[in-house]
FITOR-794538 format. One record per residue (C-alpha): x, y, z. Coordinates in steps of 0.05 Angstrom, whole numbers, plus 5000, padded with zeros to 4 digits. Layout:
XYZ
...
//
This chain:
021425508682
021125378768
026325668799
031025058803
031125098733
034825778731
041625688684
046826058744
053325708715
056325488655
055424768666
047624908667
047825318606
051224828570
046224208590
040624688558
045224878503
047724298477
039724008467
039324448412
041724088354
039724578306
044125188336
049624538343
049224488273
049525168245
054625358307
059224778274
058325128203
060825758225
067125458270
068725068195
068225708156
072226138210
077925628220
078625608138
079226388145
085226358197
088425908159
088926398099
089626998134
095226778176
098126088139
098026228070
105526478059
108426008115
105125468146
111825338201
107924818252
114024918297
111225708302
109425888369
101225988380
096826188435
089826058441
087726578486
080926298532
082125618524
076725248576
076224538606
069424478575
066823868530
062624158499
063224078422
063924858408
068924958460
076725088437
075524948359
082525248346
085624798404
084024208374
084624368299
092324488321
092923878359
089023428309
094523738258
100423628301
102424308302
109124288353
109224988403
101225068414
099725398477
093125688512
091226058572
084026088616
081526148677
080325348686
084924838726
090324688685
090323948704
084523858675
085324228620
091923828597
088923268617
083123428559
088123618510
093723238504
100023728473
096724318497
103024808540
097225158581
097425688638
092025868681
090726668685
086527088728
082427658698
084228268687
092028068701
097828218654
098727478620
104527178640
108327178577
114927598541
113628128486
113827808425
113427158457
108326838405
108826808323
100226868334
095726958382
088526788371
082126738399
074726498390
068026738424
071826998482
071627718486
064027758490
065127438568
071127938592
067428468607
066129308581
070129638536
076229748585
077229048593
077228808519
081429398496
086229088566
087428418537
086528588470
093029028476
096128428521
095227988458
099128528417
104128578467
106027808474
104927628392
106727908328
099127678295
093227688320
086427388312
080327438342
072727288321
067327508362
059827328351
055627978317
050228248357
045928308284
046227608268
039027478260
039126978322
042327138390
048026618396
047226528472
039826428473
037726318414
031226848418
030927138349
032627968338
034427998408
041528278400
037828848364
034929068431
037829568473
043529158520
040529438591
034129138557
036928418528
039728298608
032928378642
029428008583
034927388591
033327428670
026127358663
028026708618
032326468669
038526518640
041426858705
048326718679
048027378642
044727878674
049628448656
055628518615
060928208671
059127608638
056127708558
057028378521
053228398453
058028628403
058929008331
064429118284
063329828301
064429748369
070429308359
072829928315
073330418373
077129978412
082729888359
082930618342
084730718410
090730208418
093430578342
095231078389
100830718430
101030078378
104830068299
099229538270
095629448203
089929108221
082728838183
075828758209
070128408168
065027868178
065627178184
062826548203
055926418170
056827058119
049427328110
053728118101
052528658158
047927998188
053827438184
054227098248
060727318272
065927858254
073427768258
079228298274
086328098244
092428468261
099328448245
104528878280
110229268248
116828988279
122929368273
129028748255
//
């Protein structure tokens, strides 16, 4: 690649991105299968479309594998739907139409009131927010706000890094996986500020910690395009104990 050619924002990354029709494809299986799994998880005794939902990262992106959950809601006509991001929210609402959306900035409390939400959920968004501190931050904010929550996060052992698509690379030791995606130009994410590769082990330590202030059962399996300890994503499902 020249220099020109160096992917520095996420409106470069997804020009490059979205020319790959076969990660399109199999990126649009794994959205189907994971949206079928929220619905059961957290629809099968009561599917109220007057409940109140967030959709925590919700971006003013296009592109076809941005805010799946967003616009399954609205295509159903589900009636309280709300999302937060870091984008303009002009042009978010102006993208999609129903959406009650509030711009946040990272690493703030989000401006909601305990409890505030029947479910919060979110897709492929904690692999941008940062280390460990800062998912286990918001991560507790979502349990603070909602009485469910659900969030799927692409698996660093899925045969085929999701961002690049160079296969085994997740495998790779992260200091090693930044300097390899800098040589390829994909400048973007050159340390974890902006991608963190992820494992349902890792996600584990982070919950165990928030048990200690938090009264949750929770789950955490694999999801998406299901290939076991491989599958393409993993998903973590909690739902708090409220005293009535």
């Amino acid at each position: 690649m020249k220099k020109s050619q160096k992917i520095d924002n996420w409106d470069k990354f997804f020009q490059k991105y979205n020319k790959n029709n076969i990660a399109l494809f199999f990126s649009n299986k794994a959205r189907s299968n994971i949206i079928k799994l929220l619905i059961k998880l957290m629809f099968y005794k009561n599917n109220n479309k007057k409940d109140k939902i967030l959709d925590f990262g919700v971006s003013s992106s296009e592109n076809s594998d941005s805010n799946p959950f967003v616009k399954y809601f609205i295509k159903k006509k589900y009636k309280s739907l709300h999302g937060c991001g870091l984008d303009d929210e002009l042009e978010v609402k102006s993208k999609l139409k129903g959406l009650k959306y509030k711009r946040i900035k990272p690493n703030t409390k989000l401006p909601y009131k305990d409890n505030y939400f029947s479910i919060s959920i979110s897709h492929a968004v904690f692999e941008h927010l940062g280390n460990f501190e800062k998912k286990k931050f918001y991560l507790s904010e979502l349990l603070r706000i909602s009485k469910k929550v659900f969030i799927t996060v692409p698996n660093r052992y899925f045969p085929i890094e999701h961002h690049s698509n160079i296969p085994l690379l997740g495998y790779l030791p992260s200091k090693l996986i930044y300097k390899i995606l800098v040589f390829l130009n994909y400048n973007i994410f050159k340390s974890e500020k902006t991608l963190t590769f992820n494992s349902v082990n890792d996600f584990n330590l982070i919950i165990k910690k928030l048990r200690i202030t938090n009264n949750f059962n929770y789950s955490i399996n694999y999801t998406g395009l299901l290939m076991g300890k491989f599958s393409s994503h993993f998903y973590v499902y909690i739902e708090k104990k409220i005293k009535n």
